[in-house]
N, C-alpha and C positions, 0 to 999 in steps of 0.2 A: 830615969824611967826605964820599966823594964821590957826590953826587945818584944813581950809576948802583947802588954798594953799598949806601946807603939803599934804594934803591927793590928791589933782588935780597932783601936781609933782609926787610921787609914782605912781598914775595910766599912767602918762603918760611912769616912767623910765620901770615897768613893762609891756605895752604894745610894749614897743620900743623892752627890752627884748625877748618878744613871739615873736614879726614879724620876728626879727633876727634868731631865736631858728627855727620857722616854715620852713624857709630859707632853712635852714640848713638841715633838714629833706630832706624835696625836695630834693633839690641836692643830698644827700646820697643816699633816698630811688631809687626815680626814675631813675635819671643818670646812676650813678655808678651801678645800678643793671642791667640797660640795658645794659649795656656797657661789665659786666659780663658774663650776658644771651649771649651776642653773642660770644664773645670770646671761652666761655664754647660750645657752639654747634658748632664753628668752628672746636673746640680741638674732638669733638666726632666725627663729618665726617670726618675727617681724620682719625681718629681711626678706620670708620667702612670702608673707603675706601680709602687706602692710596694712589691706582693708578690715584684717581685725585688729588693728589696734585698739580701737574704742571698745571693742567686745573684750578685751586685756584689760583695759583702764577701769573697767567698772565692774569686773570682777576682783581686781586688786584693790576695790576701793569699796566693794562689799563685804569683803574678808577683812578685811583692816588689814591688808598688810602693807602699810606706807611706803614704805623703806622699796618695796616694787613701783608701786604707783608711780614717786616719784621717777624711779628711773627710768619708766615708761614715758613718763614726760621729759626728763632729760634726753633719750633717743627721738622722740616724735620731732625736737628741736632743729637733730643733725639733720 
């Protein structure tokens, strides 16, 4: 095989590599941190005011967004 096709193949498995890796990044950094950020300031207003919970709960459950609702009843728990 010739030194110049070798070296074209390598840059291509190595670039293929980065796109994937970069990907990857993304999704963790971004997503997952926002997803954290809200969660985490959900968990502090209920901390600093627990009398709206039910005002939380029935907006999470007017929006449909389950995935909150329930965690608002897994905190109301602790």
């Amino acid at each position: 095989m010739k030194k110049s096709v070798l070296l074209f193949y390598m840059r291509n498995v190595a670039n293929y590599f980065f796109n994937r890796y970069f990907l990857f990044l993304l999704i963790n950094v971004v997503f997952i941190f926002l997803l954290a950020t809200t969660y985490l300031q959900l968990a502090l207003d209920l901390a600093n005011s627990p009398a709206k919970f039910p005002e939380k709960l029935a907006q999470a459950l007017l929006a449909g967004r389950a995935r909150q609702s329930i965690l608002l009843t897994c905190l109301s728990l602790l």
